[in-house]
N, C-alpha and C positions, 0 to 999 in steps of 0.2 A: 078703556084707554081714552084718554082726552089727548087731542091733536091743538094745541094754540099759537096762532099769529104771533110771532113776533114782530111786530110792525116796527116798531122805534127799531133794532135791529138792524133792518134790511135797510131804512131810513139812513142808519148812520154809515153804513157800507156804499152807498150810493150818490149820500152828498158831498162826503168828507174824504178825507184821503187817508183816511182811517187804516191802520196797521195789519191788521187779522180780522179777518169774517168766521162767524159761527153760525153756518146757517142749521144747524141741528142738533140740536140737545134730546137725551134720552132720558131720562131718569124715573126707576123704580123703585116705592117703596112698598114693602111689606103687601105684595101682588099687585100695584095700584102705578099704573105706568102714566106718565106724563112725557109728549115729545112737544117742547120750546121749537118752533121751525120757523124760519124768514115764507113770508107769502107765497114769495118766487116758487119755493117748495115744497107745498102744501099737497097738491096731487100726489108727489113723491112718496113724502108720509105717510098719504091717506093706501098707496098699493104698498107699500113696506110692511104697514098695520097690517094690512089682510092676507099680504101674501105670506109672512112669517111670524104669526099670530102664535103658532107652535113655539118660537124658539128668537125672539125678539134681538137677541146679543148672539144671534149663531155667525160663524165666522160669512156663511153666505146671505145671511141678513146685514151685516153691518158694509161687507163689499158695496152690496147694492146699493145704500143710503150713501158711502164712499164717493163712488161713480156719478153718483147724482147731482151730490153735493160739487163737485170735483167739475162737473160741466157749468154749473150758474156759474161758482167762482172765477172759472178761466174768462167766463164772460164778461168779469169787472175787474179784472186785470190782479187775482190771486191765484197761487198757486199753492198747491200740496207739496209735501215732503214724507218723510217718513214719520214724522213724527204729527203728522196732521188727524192721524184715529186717535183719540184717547178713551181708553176703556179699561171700567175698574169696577170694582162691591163699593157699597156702603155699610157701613160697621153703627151701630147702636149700642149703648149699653145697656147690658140685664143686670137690673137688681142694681146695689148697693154695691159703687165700686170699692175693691180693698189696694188700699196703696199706706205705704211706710211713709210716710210725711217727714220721717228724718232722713229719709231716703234723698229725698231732694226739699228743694223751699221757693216761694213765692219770690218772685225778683219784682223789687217794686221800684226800686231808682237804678238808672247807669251807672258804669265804671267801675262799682265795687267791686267785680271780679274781671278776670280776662276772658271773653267772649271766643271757641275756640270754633262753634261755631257759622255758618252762613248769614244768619239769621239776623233782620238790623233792627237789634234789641232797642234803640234810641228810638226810631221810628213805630215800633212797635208800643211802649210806652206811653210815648208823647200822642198816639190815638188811644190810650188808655184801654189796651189790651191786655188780657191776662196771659200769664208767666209765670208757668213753672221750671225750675231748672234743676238738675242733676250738677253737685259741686264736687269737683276732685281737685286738691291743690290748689285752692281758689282758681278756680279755672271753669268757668260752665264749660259740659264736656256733652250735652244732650238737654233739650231743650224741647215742652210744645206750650203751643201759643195756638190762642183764640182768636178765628179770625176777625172776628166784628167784636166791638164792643158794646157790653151788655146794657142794654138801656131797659128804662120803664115799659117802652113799647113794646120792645121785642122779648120778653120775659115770660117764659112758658115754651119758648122757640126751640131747634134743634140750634145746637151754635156748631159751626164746621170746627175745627182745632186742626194744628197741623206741628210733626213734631221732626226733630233732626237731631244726629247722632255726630260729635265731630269720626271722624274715620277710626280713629286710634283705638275709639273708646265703645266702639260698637259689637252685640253680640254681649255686654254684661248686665244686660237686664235695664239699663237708664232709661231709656225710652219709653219703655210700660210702667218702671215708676211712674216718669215725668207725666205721662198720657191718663193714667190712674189717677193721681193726683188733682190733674185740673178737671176732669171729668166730674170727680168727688166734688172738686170746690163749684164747682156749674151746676149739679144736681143741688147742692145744697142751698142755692141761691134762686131755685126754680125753673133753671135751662136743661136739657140733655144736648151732652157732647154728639157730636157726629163727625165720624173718622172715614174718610174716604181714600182708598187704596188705588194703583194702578193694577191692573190683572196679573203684569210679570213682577209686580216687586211683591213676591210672597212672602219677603221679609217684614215687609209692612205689614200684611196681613198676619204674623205671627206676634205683631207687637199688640195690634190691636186683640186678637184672641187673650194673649195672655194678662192685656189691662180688663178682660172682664166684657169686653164687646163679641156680637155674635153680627155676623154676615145679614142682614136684610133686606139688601136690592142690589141692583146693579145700575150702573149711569156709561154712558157716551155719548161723546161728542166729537166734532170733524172742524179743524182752524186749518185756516189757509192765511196766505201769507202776502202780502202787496205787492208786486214786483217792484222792485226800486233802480 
């Protein structure tokens, strides 16, 4: 396990008036764990690592790193809520994704359909991000998109994607087209997609199984919130 400073981090929490603090990031891949931690919490990390070496994301390991976190933050004037744990799997794809291409299609300019859902496809575009969409009725109905865009540098790279279903149209299989799809077109351009799930949306995690991705790590983190 490597433990690393996040120096800039705790930096921007301290001079600025900055929205949300993360003082701890978890993330494992394929047995190989990494925890992102602000300095302030670096002892924290280092008995977290030793004391639940066994079981890294167990519901009384991530308490603890909770609690921890939960005291710096009170002390810069953020606070927790409920939704201040976030903890999920990472998804990878094996092999050769299979997705129907007529199933859905690359959305390369705005407007031409109605947008049914959240997602601000203009924005999304204009940083020359990739898009896949599911069409029903001219109407994009499910949707995923690349989060970064693909450059010379980062080519070889995991690329995160992230996909939505508008409500109406979910549960018919759109989303693992749409996820298959851009997955294929990433792989084939030299990137692997990476799909990242929350723990309670299993529904996520069924989209991503049935596009061809398998489970290989878990990630958490703890945002707190600026009182205002």
């Amino acid at each position: 396990m490597q433990i690393i400073p996040d120096i800039d981090g705790e930096e921007l929490v301290r001079e600025t008036n900055f929205d949300i603090a993360v003082p701890v990031h978890v993330e494992t891949f394929g047995g190989e764990t990494k925890v992102f931690a602000y300095p302030s919490v670096l002892s924290l990390c280092e008995t977290y690592a030793a004391r639940f070496a066994a079981d890294l994301y167990s519901d009384a390991a991530l308490a603890y790193l909770a609690d921890g976190c939960a005291a710096f933050c009170t002390s810069l004037g953020y606070t927790k809520d409920k939704h201040s744990a976030v903890v999920g799997y990472n998804f990878l794809p094996q092999g050769e994704p299979t997705c129907d291409f007529a199933f859905c299609k690359r959305i390369r300019r705005d407007g031409k359909y109605e947008n049914l859902t959240t997602f601000d496809l203009s924005a999304c575009l204009a940083a020359e991000r990739v898009i896949f969409a599911a069409i029903s009725e001219e109407k994009i109905v499910s949707v995923a998109v690349a989060c970064e865009t693909l450059t010379a540098e980062n080519v070889g790279n995991s690329i995160e994607i992230s996909t939505e279903t508008a409500p109406d149209f979910r549960g018919k299989g759109y989303a693992t087209a749409c996820v298959a799809a851009l997955s294929a077109h990433l792989l084939s351009r030299g990137y692997r997609a990476l799909y990242k799930c929350r723990r309670e949306n299993t529904a996520s995690a069924r989209v991503a199984r049935a596009a061809g991705f398998e489970k290989t790590g878990d990630f958490a983190y703890f945002v707190y919130r600026k009182n205002r």
